[in-house]
CHARMM-style PDB file with segment names, atoms N, HN, CA, C and O in Angstrom:
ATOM      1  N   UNK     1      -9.673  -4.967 -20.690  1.00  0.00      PROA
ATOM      2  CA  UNK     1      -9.408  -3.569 -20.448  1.00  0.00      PROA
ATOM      3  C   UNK     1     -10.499  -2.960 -19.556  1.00  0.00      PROA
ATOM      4  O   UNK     1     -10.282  -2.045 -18.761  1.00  0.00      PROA
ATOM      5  N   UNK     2     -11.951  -3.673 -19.798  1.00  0.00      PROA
ATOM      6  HN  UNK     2     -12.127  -4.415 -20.444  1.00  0.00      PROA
ATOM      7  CA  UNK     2     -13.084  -2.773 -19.038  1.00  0.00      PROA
ATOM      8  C   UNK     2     -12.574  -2.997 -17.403  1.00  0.00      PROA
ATOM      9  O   UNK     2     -12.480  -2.212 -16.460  1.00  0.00      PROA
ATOM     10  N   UNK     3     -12.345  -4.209 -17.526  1.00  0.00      PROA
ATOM     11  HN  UNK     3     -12.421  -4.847 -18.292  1.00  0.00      PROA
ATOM     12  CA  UNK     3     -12.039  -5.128 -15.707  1.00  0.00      PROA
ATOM     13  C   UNK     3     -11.303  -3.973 -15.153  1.00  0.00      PROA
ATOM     14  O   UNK     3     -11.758  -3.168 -14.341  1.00  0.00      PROA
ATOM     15  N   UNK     4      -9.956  -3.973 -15.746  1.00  0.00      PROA
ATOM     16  HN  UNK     4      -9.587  -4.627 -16.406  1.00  0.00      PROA
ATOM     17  CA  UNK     4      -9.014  -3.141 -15.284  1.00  0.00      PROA
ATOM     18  C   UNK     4      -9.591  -1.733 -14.616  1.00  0.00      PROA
ATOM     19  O   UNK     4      -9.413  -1.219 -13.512  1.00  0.00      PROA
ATOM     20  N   UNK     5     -10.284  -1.384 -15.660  1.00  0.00      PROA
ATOM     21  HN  UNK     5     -10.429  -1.802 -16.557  1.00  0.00      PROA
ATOM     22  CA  UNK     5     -10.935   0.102 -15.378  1.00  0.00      PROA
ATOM     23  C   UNK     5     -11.612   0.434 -14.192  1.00  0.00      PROA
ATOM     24  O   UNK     5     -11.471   1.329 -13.359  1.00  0.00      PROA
ATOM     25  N   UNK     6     -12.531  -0.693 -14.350  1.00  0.00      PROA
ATOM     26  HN  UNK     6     -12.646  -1.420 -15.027  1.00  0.00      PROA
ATOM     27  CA  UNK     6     -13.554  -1.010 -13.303  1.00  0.00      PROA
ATOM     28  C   UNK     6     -12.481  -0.774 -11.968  1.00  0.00      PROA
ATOM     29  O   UNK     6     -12.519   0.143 -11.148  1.00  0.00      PROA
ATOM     30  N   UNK     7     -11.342  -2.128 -12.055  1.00  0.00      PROA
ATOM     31  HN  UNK     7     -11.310  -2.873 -12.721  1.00  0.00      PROA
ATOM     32  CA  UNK     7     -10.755  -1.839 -10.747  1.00  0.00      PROA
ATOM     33  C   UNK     7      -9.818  -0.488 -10.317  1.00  0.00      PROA
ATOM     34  O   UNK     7      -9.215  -0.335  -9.254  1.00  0.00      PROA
ATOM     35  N   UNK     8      -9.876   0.383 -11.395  1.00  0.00      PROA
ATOM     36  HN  UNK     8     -10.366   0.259 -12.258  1.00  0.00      PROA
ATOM     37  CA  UNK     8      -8.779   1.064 -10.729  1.00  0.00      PROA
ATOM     38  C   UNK     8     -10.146   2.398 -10.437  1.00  0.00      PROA
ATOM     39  O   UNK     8      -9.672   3.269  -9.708  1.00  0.00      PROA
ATOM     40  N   UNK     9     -11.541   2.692 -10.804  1.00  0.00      PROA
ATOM     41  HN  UNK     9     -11.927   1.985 -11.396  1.00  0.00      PROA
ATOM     42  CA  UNK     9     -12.156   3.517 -10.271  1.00  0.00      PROA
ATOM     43  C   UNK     9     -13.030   2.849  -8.857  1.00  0.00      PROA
ATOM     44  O   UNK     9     -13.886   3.377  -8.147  1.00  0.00      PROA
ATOM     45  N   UNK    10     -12.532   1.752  -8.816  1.00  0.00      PROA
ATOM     46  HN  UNK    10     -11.837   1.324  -9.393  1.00  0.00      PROA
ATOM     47  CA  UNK    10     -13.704   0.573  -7.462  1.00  0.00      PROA
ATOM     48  C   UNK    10     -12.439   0.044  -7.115  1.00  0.00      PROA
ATOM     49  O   UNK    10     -11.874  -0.669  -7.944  1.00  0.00      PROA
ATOM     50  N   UNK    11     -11.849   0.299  -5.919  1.00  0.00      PROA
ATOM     51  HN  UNK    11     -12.308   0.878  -5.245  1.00  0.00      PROA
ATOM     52  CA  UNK    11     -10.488  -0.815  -5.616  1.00  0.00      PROA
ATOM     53  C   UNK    11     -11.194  -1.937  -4.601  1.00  0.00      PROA
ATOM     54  O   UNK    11     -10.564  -2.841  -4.051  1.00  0.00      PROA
ATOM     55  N   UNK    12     -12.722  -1.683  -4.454  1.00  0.00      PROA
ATOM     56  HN  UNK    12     -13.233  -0.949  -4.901  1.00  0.00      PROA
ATOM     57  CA  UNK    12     -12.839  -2.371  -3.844  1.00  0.00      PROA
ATOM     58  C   UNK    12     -12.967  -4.288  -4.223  1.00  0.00      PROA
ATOM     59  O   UNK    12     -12.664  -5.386  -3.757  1.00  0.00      PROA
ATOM     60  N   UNK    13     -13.775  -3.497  -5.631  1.00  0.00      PROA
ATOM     61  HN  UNK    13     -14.021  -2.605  -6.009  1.00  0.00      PROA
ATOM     62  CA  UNK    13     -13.629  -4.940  -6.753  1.00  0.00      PROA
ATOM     63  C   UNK    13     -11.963  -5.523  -7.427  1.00  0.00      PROA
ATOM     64  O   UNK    13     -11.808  -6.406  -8.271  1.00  0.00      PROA
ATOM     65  N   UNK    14     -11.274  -5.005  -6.989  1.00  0.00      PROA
ATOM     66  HN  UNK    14     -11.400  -4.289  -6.303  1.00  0.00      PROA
ATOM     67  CA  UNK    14      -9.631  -5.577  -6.884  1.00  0.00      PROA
ATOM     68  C   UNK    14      -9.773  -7.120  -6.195  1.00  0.00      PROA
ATOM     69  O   UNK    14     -10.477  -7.499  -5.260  1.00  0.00      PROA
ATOM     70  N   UNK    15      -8.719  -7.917  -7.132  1.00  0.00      PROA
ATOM     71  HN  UNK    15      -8.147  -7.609  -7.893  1.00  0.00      PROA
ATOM     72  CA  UNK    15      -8.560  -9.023  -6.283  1.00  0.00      PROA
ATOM     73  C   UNK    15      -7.435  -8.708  -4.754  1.00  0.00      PROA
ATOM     74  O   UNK    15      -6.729  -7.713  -4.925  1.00  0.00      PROA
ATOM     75  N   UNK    16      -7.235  -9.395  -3.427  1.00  0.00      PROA
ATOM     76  HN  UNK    16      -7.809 -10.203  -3.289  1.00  0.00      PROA
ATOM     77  CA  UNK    16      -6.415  -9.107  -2.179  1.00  0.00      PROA
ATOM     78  C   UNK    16      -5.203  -9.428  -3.276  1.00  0.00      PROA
ATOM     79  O   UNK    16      -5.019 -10.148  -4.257  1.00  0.00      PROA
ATOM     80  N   UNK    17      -4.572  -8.540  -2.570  1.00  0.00      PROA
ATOM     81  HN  UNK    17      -4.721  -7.954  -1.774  1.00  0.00      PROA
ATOM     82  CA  UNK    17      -2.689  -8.742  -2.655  1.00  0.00      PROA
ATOM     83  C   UNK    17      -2.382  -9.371  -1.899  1.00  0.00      PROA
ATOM     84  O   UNK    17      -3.261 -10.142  -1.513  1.00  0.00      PROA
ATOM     85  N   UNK    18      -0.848  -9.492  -1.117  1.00  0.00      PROA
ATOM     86  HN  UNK    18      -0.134  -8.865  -1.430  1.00  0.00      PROA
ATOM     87  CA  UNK    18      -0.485  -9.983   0.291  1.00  0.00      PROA
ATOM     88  C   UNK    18       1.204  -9.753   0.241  1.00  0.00      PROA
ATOM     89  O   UNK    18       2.175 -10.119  -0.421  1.00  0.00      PROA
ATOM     90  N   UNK    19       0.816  -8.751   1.594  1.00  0.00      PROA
ATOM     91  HN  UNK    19       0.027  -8.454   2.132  1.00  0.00      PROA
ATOM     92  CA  UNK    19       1.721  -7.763   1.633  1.00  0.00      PROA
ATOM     93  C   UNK    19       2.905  -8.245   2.213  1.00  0.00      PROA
ATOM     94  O   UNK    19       2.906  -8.980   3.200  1.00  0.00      PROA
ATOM     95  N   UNK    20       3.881  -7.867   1.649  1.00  0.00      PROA
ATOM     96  HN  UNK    20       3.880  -7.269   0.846  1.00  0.00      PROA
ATOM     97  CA  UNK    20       5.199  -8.416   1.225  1.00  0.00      PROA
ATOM     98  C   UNK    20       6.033  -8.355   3.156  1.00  0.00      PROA
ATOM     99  O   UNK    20       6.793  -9.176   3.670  1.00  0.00      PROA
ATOM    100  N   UNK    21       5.621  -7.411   3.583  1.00  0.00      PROA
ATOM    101  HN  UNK    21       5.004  -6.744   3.166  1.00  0.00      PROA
ATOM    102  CA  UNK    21       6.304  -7.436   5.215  1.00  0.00      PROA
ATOM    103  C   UNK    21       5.852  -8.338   6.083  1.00  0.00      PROA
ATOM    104  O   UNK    21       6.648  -8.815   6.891  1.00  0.00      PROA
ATOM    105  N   UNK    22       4.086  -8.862   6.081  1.00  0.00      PROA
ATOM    106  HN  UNK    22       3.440  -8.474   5.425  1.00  0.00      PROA
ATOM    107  CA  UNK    22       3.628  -9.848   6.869  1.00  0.00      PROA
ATOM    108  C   UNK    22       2.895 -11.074   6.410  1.00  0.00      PROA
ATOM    109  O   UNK    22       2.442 -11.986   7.101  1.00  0.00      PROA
ATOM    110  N   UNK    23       2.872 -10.946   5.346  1.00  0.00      PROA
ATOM    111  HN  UNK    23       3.240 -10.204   4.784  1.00  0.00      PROA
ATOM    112  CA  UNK    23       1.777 -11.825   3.771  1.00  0.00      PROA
ATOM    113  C   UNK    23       0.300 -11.433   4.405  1.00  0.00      PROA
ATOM    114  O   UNK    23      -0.381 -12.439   4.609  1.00  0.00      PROA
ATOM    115  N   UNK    24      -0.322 -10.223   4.751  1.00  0.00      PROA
ATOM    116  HN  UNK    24       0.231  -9.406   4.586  1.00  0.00      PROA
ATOM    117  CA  UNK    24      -1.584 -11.126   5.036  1.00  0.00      PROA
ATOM    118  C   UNK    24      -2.411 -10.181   3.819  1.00  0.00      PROA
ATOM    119  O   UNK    24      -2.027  -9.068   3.460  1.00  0.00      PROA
ATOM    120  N   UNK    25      -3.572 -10.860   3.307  1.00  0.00      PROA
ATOM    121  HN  UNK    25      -3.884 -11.763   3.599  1.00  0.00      PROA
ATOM    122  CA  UNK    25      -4.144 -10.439   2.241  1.00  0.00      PROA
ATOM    123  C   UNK    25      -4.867  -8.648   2.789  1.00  0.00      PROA
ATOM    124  O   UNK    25      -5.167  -8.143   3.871  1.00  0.00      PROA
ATOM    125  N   UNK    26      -4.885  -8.230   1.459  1.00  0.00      PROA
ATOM    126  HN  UNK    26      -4.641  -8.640   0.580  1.00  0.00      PROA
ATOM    127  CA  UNK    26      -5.096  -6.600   1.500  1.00  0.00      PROA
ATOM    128  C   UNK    26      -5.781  -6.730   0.843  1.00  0.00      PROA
ATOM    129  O   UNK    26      -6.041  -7.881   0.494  1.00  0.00      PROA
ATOM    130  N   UNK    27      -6.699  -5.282   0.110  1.00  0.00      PROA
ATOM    131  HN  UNK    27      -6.488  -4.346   0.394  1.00  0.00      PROA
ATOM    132  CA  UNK    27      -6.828  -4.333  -1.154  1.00  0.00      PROA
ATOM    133  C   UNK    27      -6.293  -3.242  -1.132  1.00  0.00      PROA
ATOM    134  O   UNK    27      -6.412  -2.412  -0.231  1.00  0.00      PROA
ATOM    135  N   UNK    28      -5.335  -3.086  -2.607  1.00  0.00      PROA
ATOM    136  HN  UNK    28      -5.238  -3.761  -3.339  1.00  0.00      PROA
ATOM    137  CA  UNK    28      -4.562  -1.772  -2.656  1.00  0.00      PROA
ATOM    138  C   UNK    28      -5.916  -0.471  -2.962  1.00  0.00      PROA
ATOM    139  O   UNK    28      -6.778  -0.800  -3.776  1.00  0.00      PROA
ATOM    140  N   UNK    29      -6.009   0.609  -2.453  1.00  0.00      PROA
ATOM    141  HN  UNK    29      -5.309   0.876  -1.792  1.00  0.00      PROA
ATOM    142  CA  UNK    29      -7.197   1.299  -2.705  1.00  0.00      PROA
ATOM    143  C   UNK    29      -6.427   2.449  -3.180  1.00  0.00      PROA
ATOM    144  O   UNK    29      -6.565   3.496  -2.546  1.00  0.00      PROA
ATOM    145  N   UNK    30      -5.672   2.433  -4.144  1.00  0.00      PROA
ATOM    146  HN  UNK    30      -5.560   1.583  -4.659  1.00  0.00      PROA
ATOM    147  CA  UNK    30      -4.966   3.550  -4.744  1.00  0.00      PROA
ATOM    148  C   UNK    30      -6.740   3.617  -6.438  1.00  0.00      PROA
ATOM    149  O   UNK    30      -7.402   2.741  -6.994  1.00  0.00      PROA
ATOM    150  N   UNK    31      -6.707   4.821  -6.505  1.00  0.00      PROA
ATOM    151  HN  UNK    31      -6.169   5.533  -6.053  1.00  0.00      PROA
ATOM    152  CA  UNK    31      -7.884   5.327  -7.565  1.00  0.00      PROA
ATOM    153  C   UNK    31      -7.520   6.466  -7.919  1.00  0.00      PROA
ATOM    154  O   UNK    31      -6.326   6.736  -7.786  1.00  0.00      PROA
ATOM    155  N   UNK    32      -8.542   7.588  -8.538  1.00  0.00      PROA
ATOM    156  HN  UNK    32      -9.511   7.368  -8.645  1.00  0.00      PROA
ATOM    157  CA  UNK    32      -8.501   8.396  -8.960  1.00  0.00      PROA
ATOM    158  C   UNK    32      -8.180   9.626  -8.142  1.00  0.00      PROA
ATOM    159  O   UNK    32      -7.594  10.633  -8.538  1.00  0.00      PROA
ATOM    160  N   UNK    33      -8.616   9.403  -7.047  1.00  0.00      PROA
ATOM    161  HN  UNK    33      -9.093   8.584  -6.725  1.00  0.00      PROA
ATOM    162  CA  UNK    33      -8.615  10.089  -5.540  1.00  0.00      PROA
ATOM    163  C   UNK    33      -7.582   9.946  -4.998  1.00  0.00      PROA
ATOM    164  O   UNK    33      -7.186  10.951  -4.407  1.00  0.00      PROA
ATOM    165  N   UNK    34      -6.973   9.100  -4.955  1.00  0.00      PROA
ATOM    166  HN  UNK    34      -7.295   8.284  -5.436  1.00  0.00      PROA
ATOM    167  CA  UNK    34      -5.373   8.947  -4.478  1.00  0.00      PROA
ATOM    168  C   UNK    34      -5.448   7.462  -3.725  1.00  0.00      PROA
ATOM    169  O   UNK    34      -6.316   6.618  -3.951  1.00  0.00      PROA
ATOM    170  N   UNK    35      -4.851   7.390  -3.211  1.00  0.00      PROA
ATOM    171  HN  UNK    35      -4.146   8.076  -3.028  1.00  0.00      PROA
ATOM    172  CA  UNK    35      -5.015   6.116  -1.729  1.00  0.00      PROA
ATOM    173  C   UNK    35      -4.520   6.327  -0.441  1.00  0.00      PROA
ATOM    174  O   UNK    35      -3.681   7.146  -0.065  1.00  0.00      PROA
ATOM    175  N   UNK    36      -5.333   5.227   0.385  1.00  0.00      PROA
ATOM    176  HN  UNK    36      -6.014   4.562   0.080  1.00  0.00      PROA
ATOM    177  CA  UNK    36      -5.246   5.496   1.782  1.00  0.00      PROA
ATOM    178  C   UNK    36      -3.118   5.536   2.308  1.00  0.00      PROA
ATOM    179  O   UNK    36      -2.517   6.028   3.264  1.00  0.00      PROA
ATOM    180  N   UNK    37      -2.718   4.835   1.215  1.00  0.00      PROA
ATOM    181  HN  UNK    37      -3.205   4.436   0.438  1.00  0.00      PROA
ATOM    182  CA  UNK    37      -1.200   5.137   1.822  1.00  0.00      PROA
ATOM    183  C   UNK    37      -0.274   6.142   1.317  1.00  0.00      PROA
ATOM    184  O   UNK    37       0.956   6.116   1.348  1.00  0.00      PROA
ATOM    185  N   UNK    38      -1.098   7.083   0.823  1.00  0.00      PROA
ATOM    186  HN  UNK    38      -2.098   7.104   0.798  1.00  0.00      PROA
ATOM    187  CA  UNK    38      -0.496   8.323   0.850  1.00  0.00      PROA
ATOM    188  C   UNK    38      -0.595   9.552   1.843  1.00  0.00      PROA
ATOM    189  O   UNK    38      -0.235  10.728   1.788  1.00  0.00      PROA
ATOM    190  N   UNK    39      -1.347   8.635   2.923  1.00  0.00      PROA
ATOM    191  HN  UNK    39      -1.640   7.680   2.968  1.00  0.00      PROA
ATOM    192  CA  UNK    39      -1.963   9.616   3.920  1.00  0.00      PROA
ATOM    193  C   UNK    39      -1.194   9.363   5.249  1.00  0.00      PROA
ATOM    194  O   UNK    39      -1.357   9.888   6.350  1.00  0.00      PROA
ATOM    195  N   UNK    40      -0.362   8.467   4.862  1.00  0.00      PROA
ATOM    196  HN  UNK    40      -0.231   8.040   3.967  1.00  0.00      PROA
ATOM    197  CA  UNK    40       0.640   7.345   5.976  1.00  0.00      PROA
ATOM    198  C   UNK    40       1.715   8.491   5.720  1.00  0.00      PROA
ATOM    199  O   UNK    40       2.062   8.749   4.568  1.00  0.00      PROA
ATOM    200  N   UNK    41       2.263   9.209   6.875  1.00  0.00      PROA
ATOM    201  HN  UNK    41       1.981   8.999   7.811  1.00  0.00      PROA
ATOM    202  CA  UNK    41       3.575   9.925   6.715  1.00  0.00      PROA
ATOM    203  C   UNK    41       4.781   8.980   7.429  1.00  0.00      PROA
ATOM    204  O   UNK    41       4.773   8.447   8.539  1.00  0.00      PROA
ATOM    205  N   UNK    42       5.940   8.969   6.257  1.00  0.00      PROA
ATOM    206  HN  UNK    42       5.947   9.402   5.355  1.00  0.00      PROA
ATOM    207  CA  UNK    42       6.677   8.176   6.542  1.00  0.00      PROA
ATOM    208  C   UNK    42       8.054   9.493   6.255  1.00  0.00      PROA
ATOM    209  O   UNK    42       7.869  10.259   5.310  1.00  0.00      PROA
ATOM    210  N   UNK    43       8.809   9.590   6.750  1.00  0.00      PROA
ATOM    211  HN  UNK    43       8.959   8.967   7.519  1.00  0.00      PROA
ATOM    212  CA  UNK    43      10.101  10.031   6.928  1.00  0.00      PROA
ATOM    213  C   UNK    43      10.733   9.664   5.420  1.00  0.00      PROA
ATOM    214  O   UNK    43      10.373   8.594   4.930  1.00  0.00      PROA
ATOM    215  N   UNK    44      11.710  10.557   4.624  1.00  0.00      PROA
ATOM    216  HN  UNK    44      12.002  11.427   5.023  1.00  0.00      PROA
ATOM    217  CA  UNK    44      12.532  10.297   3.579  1.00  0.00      PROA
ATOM    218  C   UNK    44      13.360   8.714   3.705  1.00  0.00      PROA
ATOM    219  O   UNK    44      13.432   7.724   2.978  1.00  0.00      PROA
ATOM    220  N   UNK    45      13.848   9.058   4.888  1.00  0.00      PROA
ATOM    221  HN  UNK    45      13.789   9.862   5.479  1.00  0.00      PROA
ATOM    222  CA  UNK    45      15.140   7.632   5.494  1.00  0.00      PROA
ATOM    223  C   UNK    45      13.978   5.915   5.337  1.00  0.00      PROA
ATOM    224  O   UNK    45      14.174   4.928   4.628  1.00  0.00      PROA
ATOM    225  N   UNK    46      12.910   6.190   6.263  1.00  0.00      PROA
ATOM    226  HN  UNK    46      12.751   6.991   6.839  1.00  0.00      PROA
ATOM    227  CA  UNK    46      12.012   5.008   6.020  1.00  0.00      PROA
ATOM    228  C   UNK    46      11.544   4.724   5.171  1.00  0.00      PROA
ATOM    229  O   UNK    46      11.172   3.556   5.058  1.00  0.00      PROA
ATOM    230  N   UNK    47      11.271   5.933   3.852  1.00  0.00      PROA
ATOM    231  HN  UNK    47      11.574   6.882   3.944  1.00  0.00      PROA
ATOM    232  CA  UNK    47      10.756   6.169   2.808  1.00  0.00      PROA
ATOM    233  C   UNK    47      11.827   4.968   2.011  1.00  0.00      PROA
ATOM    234  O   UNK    47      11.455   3.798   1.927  1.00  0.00      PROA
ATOM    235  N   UNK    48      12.758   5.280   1.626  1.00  0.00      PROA
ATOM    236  HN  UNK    48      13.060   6.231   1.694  1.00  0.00      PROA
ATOM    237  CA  UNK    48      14.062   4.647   1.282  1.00  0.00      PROA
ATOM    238  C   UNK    48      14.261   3.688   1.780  1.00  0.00      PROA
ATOM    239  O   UNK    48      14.471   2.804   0.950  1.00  0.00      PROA
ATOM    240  N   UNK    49      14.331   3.240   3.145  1.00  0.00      PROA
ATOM    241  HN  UNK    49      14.161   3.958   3.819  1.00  0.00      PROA
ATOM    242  CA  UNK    49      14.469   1.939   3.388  1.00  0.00      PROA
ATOM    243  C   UNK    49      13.240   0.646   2.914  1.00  0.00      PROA
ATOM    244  O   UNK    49      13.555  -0.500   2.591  1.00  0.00      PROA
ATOM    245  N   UNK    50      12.059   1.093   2.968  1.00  0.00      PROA
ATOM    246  HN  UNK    50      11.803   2.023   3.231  1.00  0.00      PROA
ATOM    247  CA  UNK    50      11.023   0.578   2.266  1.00  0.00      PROA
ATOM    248  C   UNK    50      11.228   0.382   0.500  1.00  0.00      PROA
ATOM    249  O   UNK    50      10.916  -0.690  -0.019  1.00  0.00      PROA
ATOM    250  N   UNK    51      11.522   0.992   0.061  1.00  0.00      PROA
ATOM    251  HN  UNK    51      11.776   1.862   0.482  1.00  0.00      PROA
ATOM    252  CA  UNK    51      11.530   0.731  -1.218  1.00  0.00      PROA
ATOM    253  C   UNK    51      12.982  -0.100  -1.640  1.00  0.00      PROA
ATOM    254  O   UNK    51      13.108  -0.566  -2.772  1.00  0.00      PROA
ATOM    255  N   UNK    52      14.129  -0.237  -0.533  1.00  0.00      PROA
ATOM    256  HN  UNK    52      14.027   0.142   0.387  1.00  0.00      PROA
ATOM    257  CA  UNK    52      14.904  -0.446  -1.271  1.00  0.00      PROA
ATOM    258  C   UNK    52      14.481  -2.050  -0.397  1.00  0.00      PROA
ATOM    259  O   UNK    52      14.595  -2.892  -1.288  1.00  0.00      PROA
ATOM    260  N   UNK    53      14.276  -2.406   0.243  1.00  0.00      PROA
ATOM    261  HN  UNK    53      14.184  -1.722   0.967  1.00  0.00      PROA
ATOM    262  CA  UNK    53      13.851  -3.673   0.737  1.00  0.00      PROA
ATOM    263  C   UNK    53      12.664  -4.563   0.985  1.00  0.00      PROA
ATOM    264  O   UNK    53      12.662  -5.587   1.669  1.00  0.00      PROA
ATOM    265  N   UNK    54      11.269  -3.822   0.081  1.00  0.00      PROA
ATOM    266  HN  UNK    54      11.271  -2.990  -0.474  1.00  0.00      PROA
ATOM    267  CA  UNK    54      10.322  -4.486  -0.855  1.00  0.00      PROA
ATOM    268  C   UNK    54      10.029  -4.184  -1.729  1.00  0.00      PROA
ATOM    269  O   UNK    54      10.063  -2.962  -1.870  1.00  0.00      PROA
ATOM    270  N   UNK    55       9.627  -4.864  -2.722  1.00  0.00      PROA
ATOM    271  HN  UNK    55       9.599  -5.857  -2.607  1.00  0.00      PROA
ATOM    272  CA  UNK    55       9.587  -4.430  -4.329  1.00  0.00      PROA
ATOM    273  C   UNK    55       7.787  -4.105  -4.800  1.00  0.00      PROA
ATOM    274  O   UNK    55       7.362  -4.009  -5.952  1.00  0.00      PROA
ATOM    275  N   UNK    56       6.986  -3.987  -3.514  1.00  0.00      PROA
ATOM    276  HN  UNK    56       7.331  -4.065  -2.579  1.00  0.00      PROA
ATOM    277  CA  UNK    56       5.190  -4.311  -4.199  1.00  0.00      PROA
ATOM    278  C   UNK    56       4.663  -3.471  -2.477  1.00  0.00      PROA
ATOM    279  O   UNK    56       5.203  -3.344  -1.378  1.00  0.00      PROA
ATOM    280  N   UNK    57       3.504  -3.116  -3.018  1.00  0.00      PROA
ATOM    281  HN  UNK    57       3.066  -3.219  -3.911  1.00  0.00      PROA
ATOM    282  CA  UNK    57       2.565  -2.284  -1.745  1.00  0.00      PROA
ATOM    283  C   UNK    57       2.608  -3.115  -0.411  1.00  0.00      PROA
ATOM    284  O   UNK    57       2.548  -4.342  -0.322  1.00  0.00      PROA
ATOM    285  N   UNK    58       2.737  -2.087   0.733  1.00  0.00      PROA
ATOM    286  HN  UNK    58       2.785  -1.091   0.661  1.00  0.00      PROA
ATOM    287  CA  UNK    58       2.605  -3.102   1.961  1.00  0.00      PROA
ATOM    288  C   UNK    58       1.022  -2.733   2.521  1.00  0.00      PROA
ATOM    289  O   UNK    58       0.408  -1.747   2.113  1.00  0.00      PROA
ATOM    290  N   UNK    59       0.551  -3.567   3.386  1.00  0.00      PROA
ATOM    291  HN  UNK    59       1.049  -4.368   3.717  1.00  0.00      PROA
ATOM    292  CA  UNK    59      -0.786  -3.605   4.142  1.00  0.00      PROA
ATOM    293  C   UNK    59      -0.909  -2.085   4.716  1.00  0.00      PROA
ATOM    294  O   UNK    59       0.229  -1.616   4.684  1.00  0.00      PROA
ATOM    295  N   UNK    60      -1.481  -1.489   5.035  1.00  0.00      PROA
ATOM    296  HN  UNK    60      -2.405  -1.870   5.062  1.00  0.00      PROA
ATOM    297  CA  UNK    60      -2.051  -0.589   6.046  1.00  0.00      PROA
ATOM    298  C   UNK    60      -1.668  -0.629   7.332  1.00  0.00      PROA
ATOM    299  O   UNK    60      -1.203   0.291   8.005  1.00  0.00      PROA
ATOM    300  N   UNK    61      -1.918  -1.910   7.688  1.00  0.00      PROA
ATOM    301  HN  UNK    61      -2.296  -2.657   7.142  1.00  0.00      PROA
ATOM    302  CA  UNK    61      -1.266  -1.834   9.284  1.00  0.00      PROA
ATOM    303  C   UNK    61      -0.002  -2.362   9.398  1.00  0.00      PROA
ATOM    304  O   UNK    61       0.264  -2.601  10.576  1.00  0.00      PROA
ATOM    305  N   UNK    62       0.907  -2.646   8.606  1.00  0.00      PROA
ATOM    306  HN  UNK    62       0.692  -2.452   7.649  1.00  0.00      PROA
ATOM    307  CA  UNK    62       2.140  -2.873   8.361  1.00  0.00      PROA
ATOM    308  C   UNK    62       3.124  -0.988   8.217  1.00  0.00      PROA
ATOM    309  O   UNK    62       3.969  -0.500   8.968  1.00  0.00      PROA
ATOM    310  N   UNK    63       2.496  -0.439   6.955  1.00  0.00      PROA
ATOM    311  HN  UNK    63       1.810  -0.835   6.346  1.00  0.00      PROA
ATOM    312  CA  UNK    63       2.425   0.763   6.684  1.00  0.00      PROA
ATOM    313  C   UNK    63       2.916   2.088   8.034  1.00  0.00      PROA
ATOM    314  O   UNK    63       3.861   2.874   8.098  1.00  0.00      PROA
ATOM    315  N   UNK    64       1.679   1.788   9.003  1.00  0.00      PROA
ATOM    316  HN  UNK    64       0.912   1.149   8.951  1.00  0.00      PROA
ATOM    317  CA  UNK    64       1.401   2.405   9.682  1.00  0.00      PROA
ATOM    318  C   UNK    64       2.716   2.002  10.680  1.00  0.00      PROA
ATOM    319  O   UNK    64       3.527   2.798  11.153  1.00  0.00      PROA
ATOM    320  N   UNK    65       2.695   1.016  10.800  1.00  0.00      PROA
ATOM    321  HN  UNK    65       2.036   0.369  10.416  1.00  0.00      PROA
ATOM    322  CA  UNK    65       3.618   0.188  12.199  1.00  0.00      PROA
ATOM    323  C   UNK    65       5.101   1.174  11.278  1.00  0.00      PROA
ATOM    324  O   UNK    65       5.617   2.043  11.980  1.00  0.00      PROA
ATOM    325  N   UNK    66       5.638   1.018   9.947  1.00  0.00      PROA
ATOM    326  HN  UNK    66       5.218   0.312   9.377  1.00  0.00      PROA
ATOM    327  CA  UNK    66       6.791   1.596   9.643  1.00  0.00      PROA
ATOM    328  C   UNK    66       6.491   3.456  10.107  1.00  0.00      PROA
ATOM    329  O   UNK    66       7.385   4.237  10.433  1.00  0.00      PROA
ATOM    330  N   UNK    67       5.558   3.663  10.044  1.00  0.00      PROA
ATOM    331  HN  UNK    67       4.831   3.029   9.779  1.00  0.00      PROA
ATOM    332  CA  UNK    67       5.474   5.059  10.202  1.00  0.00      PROA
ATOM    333  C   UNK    67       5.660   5.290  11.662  1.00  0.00      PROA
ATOM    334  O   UNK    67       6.302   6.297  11.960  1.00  0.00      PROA
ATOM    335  N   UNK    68       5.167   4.462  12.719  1.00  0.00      PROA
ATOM    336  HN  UNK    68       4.645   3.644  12.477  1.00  0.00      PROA
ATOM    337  CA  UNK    68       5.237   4.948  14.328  1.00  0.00      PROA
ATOM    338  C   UNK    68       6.353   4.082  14.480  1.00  0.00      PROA
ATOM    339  O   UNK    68       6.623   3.870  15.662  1.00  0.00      PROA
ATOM    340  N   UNK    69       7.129   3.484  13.604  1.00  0.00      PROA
ATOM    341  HN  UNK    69       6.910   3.656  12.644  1.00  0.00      PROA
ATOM    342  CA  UNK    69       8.442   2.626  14.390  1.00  0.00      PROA
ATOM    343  C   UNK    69       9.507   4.125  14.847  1.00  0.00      PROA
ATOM    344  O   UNK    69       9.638   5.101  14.107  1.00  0.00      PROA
ATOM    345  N   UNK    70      10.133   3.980  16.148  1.00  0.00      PROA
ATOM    346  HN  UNK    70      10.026   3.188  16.749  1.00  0.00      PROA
ATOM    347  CA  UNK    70      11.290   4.977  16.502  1.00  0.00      PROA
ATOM    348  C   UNK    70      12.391   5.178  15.301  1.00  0.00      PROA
ATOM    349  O   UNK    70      12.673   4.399  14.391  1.00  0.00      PROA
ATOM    350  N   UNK    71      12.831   6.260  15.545  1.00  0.00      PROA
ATOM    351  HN  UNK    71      12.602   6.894  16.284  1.00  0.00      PROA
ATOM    352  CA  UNK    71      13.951   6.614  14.417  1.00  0.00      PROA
ATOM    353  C   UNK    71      15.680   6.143  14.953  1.00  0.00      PROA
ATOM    354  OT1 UNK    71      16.635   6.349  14.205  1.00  0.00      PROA
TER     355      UNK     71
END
């Protein structure tokens, strides 16, 4: 339980994920503060298409690439 704790106020001490659009290893930095991919503006429609066609956090620069892709 302490580990856990540890990681969710330090995401930096998180083990990498690997993000489901390109596999390449991450850290999710979601904390108490929020995380860096809530700062990613994504459209309702992309919003939705993301969730309904991966099931786990994507990378940052994956993230970003869905946010500047054309509509």
């Amino acid at each position: 339980m302490l580990r856990k704790l540890t990681e969710f106020i330090l995401p930096d001490k998180r083990p990498p994920r690997e993000c489901e659009a390109c596999s390449k290893p991450f850290t999710c930095g979601a904390s108490l503060k929020g995380c860096w991919c809530f700062q990613v503006k994504l459209s309702a429609e992309v919003r939705q298409q993301l969730r309904e066609r991966y099931k786990d956090c994507l990378c940052p620069d994956c993230l970003k690439r869905f946010a500047e892709a054309p509509k």
